[in-house]
C-alpha positions as CSV (number, residue, x, y, z in Angstrom):
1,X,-12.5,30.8,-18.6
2,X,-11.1,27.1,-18.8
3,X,-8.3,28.1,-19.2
4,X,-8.0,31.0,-16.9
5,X,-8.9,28.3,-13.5
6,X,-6.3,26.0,-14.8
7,X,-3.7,28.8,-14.9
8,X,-5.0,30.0,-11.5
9,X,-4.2,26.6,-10.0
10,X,-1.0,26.0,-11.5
11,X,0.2,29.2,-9.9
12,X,-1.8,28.0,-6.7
13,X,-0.1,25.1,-6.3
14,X,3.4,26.7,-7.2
15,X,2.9,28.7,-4.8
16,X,1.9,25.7,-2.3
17,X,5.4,24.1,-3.1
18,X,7.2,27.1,-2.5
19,X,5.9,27.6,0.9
20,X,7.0,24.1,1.8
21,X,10.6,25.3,0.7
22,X,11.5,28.8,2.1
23,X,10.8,28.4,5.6
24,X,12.7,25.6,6.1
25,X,15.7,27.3,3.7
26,X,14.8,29.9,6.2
27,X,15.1,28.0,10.0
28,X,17.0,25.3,8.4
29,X,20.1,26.0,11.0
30,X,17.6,25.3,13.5
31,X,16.1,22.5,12.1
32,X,19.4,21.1,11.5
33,X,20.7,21.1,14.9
34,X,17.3,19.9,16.2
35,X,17.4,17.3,14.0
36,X,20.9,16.3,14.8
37,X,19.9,14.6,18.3
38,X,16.8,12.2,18.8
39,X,16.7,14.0,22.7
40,X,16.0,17.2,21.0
41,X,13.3,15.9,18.7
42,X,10.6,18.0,21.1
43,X,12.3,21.2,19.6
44,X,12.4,20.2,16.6
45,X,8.4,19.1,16.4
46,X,8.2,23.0,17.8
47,X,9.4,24.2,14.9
48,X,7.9,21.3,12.4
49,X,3.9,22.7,13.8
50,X,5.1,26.4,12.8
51,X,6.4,25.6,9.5
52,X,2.9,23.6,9.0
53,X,0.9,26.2,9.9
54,X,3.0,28.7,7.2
55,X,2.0,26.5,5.0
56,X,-1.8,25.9,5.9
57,X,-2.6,29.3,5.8
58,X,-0.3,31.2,3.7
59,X,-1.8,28.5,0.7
60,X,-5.2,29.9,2.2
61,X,-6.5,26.6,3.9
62,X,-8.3,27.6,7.4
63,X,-8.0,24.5,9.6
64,X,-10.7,23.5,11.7
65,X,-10.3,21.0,14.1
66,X,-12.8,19.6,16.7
67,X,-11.5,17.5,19.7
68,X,-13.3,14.6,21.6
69,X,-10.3,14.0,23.4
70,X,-7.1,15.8,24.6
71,X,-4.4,13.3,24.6
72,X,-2.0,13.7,27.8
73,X,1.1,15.3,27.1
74,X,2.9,12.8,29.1
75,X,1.8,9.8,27.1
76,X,3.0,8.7,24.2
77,X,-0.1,7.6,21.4
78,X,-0.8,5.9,17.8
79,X,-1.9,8.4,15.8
80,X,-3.6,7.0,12.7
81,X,-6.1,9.2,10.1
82,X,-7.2,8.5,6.3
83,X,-5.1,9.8,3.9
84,X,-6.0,11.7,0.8
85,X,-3.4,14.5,0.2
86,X,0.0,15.6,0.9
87,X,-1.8,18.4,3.3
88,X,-2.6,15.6,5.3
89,X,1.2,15.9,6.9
90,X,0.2,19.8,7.2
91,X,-3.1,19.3,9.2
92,X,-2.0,16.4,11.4
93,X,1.3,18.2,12.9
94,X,-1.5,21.3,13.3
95,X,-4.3,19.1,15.2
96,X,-1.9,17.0,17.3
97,X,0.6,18.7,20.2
98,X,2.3,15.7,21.7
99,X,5.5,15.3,19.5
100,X,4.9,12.6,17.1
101,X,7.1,11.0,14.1
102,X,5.8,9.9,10.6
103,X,5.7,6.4,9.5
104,X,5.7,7.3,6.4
105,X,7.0,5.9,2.7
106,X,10.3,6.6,1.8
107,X,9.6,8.6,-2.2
108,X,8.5,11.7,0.3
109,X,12.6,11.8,0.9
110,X,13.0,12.6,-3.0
111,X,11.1,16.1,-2.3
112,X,13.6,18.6,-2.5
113,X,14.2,20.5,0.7
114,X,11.5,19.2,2.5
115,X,12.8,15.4,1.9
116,X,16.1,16.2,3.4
117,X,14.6,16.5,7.1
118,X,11.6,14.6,6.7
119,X,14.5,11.3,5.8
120,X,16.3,13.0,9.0
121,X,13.4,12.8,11.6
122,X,10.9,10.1,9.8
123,X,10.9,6.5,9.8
124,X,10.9,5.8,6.1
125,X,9.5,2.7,4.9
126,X,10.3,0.7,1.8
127,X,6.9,-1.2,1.4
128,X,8.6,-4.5,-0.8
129,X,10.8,-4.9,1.5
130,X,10.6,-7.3,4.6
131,X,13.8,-6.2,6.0
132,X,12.7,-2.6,5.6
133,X,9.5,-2.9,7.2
134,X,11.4,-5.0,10.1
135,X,13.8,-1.6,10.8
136,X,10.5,0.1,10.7
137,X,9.4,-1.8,13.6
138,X,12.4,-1.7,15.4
139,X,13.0,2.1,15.1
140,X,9.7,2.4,16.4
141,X,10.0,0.8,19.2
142,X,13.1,3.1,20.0
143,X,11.2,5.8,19.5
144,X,8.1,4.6,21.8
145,X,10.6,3.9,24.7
146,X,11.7,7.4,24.5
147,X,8.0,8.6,25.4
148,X,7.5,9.9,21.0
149,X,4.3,9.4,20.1
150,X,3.7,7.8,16.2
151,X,1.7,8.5,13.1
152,X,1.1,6.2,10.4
153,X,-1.5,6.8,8.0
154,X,-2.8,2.9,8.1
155,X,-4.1,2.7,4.1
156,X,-0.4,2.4,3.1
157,X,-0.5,5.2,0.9
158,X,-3.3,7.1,-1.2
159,X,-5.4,5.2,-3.0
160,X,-5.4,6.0,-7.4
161,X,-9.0,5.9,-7.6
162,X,-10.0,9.2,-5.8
163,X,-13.5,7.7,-5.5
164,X,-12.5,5.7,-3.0
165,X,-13.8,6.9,0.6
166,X,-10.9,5.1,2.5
167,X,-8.9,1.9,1.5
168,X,-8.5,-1.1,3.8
169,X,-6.1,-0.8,6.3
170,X,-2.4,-2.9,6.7
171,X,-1.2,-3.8,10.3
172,X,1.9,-1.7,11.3
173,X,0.3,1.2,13.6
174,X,-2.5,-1.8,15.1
175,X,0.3,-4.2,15.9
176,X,3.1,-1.6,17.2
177,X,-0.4,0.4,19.8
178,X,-0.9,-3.5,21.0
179,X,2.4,-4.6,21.3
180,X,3.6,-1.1,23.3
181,X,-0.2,-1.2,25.2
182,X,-0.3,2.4,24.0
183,X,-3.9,4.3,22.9
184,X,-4.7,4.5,19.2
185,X,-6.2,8.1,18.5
186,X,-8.0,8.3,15.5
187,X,-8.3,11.0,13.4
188,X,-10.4,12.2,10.2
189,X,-9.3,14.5,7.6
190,X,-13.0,15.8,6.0
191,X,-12.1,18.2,3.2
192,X,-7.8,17.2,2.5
193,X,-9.0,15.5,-0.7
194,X,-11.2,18.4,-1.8
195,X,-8.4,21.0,-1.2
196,X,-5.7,19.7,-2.2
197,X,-5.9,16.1,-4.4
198,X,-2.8,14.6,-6.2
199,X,-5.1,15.8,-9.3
200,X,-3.0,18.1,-10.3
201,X,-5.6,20.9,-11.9
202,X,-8.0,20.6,-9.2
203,X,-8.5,22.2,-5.5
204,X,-9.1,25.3,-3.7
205,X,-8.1,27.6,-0.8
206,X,-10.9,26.9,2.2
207,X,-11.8,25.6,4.8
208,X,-9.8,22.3,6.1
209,X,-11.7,20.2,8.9
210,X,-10.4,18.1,11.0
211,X,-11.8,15.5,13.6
212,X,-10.4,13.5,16.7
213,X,-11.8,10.9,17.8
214,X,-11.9,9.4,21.1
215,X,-9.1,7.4,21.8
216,X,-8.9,3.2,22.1
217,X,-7.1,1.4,24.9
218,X,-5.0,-1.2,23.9
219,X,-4.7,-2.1,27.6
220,X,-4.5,-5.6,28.2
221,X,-5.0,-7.0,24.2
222,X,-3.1,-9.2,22.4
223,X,-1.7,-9.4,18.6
224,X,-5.1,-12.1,18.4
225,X,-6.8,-8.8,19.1
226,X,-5.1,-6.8,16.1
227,X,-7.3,-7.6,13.4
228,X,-10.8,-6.6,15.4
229,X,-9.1,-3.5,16.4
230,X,-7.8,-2.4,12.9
231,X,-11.2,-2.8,11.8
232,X,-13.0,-0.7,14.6
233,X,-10.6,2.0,13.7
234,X,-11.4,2.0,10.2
235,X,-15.1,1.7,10.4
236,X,-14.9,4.9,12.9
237,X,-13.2,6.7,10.9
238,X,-15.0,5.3,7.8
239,X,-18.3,6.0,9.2
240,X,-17.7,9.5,10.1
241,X,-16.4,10.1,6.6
242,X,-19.2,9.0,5.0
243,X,-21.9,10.8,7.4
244,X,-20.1,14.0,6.4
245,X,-20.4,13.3,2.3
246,X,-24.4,13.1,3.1
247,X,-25.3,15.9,5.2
């Protein structure tokens, strides 16, 4: 019967990969011209949300996502959530409508298919590099001034020790939402890890919740502010993680 689940979940998760490729094999003439002009980027998020709820669902994950805010369409955010799972790029373009880009690291570009539009449209970062991480900044900042939203998952990456309820947080998404005086929305990802882990034989079609959180002005603070902030954000989200594992 071992043996049997493990088989299961290989094919599962073969089957999880494949549904990241095909569609975008499939619309990739629209995602390519989409792609091909930072003005059309709105179009191209369009089509981003579909392919990520092909995914969601044809992998059998229902997403569930409650709201305590409804960011303005006309306002461009920090989005920032834990992150557990590769899902996690799934459920965030599902919960959030105001077209965002990824902060995100740049090994995701080695993905076949899916890497070739994610380099195209995301700001890849090469964490052990300062000059990298100083074009992160700056590319942001483009993209802010042209009324894009961000999302950076602030832990850096996902932490080895799946035990871990959410590493510390690094400064990117804090400093960039203070220095642009934009909101920081925070969101929570309850039940990414237990769907879909980087343990390979492991996970299971289900339920995928979601939460947003109400958002925090940056109005008015200063980078001597960053470090309070960051750690608001994270004991929020924290706190709401670990309510959940107890009731």
């Amino acid at each position: 019967m071992h043996i049997l689940k493990k088989i299961l979940i290989l094919l599962w998760r073969i089957w999880f990969y494949i549904l990241m490729g095909v569609p975008i094999i499939i619309m990739f003439p629209l995602l390519l011209v989409f792609s091909s002009k930072e003005e059309w980027y709105s179009q191209f998020f369009v089509v981003a949300r579909f392919w990520a709820k092909i995914v969601l669902y044809g992998s059998g994950f229902v997403p569930r996502v409650a709201s305590e805010v409804v960011p303005d369409r006309k306002k461009s955010y920090m989005f920032v959530a834990n992150h557990t799972s590769m899902t996690d790029i799934m459920l965030m373009l599902y919960a959030v409508k105001n077209p965002f880009v990824f902060v995100g690291k740049k090994e995701l570009a080695k993905i076949p298919i899916f890497g070739f539009f994610y380099k195209r449209t995301c700001i890849l970062v090469d964490r052990s590099s300062q000059r990298s991480r100083k074009e992160v900044f700056d590319r942001a900042q483009a993209r802010l001034h042209t009324g894009t939203s961000i999302c950076i998952f602030p832990e850096g990456g996902i932490p080895d020790d799946e035990s871990v309820i959410l590493d510390g947080f690094k400064d990117g998404a804090f400093r960039l939402a203070i220095d642009h005086q934009i909101p920081i929305v925070p969101l929570v990802f309850l039940d990414n890890k237990k769907r879909f882990s980087y343990t390979f034989f492991s996970g299971s079609p289900g339920i995928m919740r979601g939460r947003v959180l109400k958002e925090i002005s940056t109005k008015g603070l200063t980078q001597d502010d960053k470090k309070e902030v960051k750690e608001n954000v994270r004991t929020l989200i924290f706190n709401t993680l670990k309510e959940d594992l107890i009731s």
